[in-house]
C-alpha positions in Angstrom: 58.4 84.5 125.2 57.8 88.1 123.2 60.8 90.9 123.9 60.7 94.4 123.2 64.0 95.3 122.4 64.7 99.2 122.9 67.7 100.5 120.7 69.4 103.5 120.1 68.6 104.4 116.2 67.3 102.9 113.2 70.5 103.1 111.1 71.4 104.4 107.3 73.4 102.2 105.1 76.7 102.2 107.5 76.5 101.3 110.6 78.9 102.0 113.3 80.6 100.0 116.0 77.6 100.1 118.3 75.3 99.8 115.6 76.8 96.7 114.4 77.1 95.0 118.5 73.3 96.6 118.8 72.3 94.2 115.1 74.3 91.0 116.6 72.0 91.3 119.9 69.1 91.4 118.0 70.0 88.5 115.9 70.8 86.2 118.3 67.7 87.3 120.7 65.9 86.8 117.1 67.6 83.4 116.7 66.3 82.5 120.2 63.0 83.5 120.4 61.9 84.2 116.7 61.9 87.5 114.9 58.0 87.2 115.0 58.4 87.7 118.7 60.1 90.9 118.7 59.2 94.8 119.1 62.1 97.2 118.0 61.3 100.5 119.1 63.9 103.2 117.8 64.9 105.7 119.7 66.0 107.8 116.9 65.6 107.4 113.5 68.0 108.3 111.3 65.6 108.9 108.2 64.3 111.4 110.0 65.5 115.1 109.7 65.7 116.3 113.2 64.6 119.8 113.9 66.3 122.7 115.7 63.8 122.1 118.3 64.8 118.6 119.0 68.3 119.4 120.0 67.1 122.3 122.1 64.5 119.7 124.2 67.1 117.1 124.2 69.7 119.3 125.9 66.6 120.2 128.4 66.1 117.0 128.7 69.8 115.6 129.4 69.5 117.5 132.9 66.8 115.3 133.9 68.6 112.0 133.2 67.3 111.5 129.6 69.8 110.5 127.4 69.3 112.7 123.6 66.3 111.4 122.3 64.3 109.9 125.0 61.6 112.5 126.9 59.1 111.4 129.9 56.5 111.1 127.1 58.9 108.3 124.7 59.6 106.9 128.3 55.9 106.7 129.5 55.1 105.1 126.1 57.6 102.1 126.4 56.5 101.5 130.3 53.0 101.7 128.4 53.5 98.9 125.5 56.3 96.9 128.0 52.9 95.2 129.3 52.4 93.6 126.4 56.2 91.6 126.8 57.8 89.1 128.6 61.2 90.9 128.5 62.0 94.5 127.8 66.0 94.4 126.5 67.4 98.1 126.9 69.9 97.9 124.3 71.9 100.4 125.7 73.2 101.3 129.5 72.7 105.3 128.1 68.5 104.1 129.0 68.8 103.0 132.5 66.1 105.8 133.0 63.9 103.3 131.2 64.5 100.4 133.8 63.8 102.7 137.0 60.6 103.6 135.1 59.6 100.0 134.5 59.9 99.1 137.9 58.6 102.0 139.5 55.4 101.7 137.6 54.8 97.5 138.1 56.1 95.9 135.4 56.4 92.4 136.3 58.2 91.2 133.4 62.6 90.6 133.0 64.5 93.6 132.3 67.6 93.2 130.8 69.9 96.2 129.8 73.1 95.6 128.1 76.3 98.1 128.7 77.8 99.1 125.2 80.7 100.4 127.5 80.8 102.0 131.4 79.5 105.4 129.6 81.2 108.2 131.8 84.8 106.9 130.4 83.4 106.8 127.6 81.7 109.7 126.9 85.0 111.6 128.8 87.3 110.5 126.2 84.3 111.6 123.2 83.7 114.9 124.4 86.4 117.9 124.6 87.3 119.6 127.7 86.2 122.9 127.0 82.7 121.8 125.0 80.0 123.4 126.1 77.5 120.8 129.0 80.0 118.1 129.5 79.7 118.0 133.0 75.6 117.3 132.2 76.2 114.8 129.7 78.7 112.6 132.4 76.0 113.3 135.0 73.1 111.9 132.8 75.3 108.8 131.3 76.6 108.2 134.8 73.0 108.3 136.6 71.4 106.2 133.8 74.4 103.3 134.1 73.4 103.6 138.0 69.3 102.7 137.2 70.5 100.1 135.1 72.5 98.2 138.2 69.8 99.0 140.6 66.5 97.9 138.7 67.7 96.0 135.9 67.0 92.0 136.5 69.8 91.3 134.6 72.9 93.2 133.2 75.5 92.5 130.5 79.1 94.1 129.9 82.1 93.3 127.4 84.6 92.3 129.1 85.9 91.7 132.5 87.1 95.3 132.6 84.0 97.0 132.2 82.6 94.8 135.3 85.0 95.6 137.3 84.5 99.4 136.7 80.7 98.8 136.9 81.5 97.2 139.9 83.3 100.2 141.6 81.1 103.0 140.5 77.5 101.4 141.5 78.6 98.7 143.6 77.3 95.6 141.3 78.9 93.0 139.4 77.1 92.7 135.8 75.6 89.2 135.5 76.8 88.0 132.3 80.4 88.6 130.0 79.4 88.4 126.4 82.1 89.7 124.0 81.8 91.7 120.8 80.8 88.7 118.1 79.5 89.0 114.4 77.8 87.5 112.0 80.4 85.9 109.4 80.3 87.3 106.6 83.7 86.4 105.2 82.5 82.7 104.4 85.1 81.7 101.7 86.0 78.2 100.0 89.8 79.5 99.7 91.2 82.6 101.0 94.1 84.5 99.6 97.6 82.9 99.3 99.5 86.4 98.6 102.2 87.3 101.0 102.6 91.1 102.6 104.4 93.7 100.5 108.0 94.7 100.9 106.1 98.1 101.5 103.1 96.9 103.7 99.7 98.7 103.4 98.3 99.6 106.6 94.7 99.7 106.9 93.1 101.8 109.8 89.5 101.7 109.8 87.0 103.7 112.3 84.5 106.3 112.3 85.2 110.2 113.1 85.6 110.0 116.9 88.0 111.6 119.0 90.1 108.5 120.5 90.2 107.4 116.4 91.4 110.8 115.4 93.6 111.3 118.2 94.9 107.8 117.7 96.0 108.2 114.2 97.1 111.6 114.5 99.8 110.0 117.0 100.7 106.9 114.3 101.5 109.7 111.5 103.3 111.5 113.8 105.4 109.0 116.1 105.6 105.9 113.6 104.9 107.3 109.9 108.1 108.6 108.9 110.5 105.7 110.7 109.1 103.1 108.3 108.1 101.8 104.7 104.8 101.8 104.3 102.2 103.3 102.7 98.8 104.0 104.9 95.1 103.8 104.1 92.6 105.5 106.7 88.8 104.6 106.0 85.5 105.4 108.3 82.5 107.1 108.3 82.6 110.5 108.8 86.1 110.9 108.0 86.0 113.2 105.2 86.3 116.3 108.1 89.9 114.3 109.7 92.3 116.4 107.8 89.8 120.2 108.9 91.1 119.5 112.8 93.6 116.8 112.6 97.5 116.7 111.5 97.4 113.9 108.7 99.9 114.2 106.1 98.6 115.3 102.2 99.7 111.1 100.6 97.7 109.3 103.1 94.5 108.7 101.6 91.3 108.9 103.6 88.1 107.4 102.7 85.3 108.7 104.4 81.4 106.6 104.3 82.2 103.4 101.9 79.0 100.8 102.1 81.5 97.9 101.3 84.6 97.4 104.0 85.6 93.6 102.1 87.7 95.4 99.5 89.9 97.6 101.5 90.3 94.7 104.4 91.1 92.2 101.6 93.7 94.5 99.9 95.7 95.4 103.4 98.7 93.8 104.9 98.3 94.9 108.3 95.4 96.2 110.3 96.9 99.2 112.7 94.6 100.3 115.8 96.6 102.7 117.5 93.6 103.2 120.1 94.7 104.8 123.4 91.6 105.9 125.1 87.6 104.4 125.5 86.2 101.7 127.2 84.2 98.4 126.3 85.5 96.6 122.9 86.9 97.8 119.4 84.4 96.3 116.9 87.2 96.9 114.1 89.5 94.7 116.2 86.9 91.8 115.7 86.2 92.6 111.8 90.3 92.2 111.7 89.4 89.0 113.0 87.2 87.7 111.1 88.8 88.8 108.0 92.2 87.2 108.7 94.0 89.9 109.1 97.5 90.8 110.6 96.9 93.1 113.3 99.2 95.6 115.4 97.1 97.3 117.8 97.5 98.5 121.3 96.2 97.4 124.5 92.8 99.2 124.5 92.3 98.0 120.7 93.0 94.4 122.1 90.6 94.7 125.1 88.3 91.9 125.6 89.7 89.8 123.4 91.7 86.4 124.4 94.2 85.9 121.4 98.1 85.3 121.4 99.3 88.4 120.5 102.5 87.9 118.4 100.2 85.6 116.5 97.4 87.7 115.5 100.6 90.6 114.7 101.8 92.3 117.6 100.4 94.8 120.5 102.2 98.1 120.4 101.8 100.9 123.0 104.8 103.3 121.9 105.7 104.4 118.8 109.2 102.3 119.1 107.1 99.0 119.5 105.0 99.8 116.1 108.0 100.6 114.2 109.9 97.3 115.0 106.7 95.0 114.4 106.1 96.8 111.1 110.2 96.5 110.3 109.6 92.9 110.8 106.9 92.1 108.1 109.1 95.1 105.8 111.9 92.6 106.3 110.0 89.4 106.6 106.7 89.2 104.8 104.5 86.3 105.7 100.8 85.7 104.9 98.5 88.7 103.9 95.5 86.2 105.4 96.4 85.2 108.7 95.0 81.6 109.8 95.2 82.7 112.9 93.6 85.7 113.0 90.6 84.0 111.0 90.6 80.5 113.4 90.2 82.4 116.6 87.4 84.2 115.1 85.4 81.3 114.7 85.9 79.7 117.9 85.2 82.7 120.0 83.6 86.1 118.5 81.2 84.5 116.0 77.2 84.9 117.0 77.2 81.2 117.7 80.1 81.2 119.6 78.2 83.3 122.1 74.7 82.4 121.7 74.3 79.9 124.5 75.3 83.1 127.0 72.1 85.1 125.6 69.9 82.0 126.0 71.4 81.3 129.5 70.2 85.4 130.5 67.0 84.9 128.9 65.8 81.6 129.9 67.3 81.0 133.0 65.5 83.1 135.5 
């Protein structure tokens, strides 16, 4: 079997959430079949300077259902090499305009397209109100979801909540429920003994992006100055928070580190205060993996089947953070939570979810 995996962007140094769920499909598929046996064509490429042209066909573009990057000549050129491959995987729901163009034109072979999230949420919560072609962007996200449930062979979502909103926009259930998993890279003979601080530090970690910003605006503002602690924020792109957002002059914010292990290892708590967005939180799962105490609200927690008051705590309102946090001030337990790291490795490890991509590959 030979699969020609379509993804978004061929990545710098960092890669983001969907970068990193984007890597872990390719690995296992890679696991399955062989790396020999796959095509990665790039939609963008990141080492390549884009032009002032670019943007102005892409914007064209987005009215007729092409998500930024794609045009009917990329899109003619992967129907074109697709007849070379068993299995074209469409990395991302955003391409469903790639699916209706397999299948229109004869392709014979499985299509599988994989939803990152149900995109119009998604994009709704990214994009301000009053920017400029929002309604065209939701029209060409929600369109290109739609292709993907009507010609796809087989279709993948997150979580159980993302079906069911699959479900009630285009009528059809996604086939498969594979979870955000990584590739453990937090493989230690002994892990750190040291117990939280009398004044925990709280570790929030995510990329510039409005339910981030939005989120931790709300944490300084509604939990910040009722407790102890001292706060780190680190994530790519977040050099520009402070230019639009209300963060006070002590926190420190980190913006585009290439090594996340130090600033995970040194924290006592992990705080997600995520309110909007849809799929899963990929920095809920690093948590995981690096044993972390975690407070985090219900969207940060989506997806993920853990006992909450053992991983840390869910919080939705600023009174609910402040008395989990006035716990660990008052009672400090582990800084590496067993817990945390156990359920990890039983569920949101590659492995742990392999046996789901060889089921929607083989089994058809």
């Amino acid at each position: 079997m030979n699969i020609l995996f379509v993804r978004y962007k061929k990545s710098q140094k960092i890669f983001e959430g969907g970068e990193q769920v984007s890597q872990k499909n390719f690995n296992l598929l890679s696991k399955i079949v062989g790396s020999d046996n796959i095509t990665t064509y790039y939609v963008h490429d990141e080492n390549v300077k884009k032009r002032f042209i670019d943007y102005l066909k892409g914007a064209y573009y987005f009215t007729k259902n092409y998500f930024f990057g794609l045009t009917p000549r990329r899109v003619a050129q992967i129907v074109n090499m697709a007849r070379e491959y068993d299995v074209v995987f469409i990395d991302r729901s955003v391409f469903g305009i790639i699916s209706k163009s397999l299948k229109e034109n004869g392709y014979n072979g499985k299509v599988i397209c994989f939803f990152h999230n149900v995109e119009v949420p998604y994009f709704d919560a990214k994009i301000g109100n009053h920017k400029p072609g929002k309604k065209i962007i939701l029209n060409c996200v929600d369109n290109n979801d739609a292709f993907c449930c009507k010609y796809a062979d087989k279709t993948i979502a997150l979580n159980s909540r993302d079906d069911a909103e699959i479900y009630r926009r285009y009528h059809r259930h996604v086939d498969e429920l594979i979870p955000v998993a990584l590739k453990d890279s937090y493989q230690r003979s002994s892990y750190s003994q040291e117990f939280t601080r009398k004044q925990p530090l709280c570790l929030f970690l995510g990329a510039y992006f409005p339910p981030n910003n939005e989120g931790i605006e709300w944490f300084m503002q509604h939990v910040y100055p009722h407790v102890n602690i001292s706060v780190k924020i680190v994530g790519k792109g977040m050099n520009k928070l402070r230019e639009h957002y209300n963060i006070p002059d002590n926190i420190e914010v980190i913006s585009d580190v290439p090594d996340l292990k130090p600033y995970f290892e040194e924290a006592d708590l992990m705080i997600l205060p995520i309110f909007k967005g849809s799929g899963m939180k990929v920095k809920t799962c690093e948590s995981l993996m690096y044993g972390k105490n975690i407070l985090a609200t219900d969207e940060a927690f989506m997806g993920y089947d853990i006992d909450y008051d053992m991983v840390g705590g869910k919080c939705n309102t600023g009174e609910e953070f402040i008395a989990k946090i006035k716990e660990f001030e008052s009672n400090p337990r582990p800084r590496f939570n067993t817990y945390s790291r156990q359920i990890f490795l039983e569920k949101y490890t590659e492995e742990a979810v392999e046996n789901k991509f060889r089921k929607i590959l083989i089994d058809y």
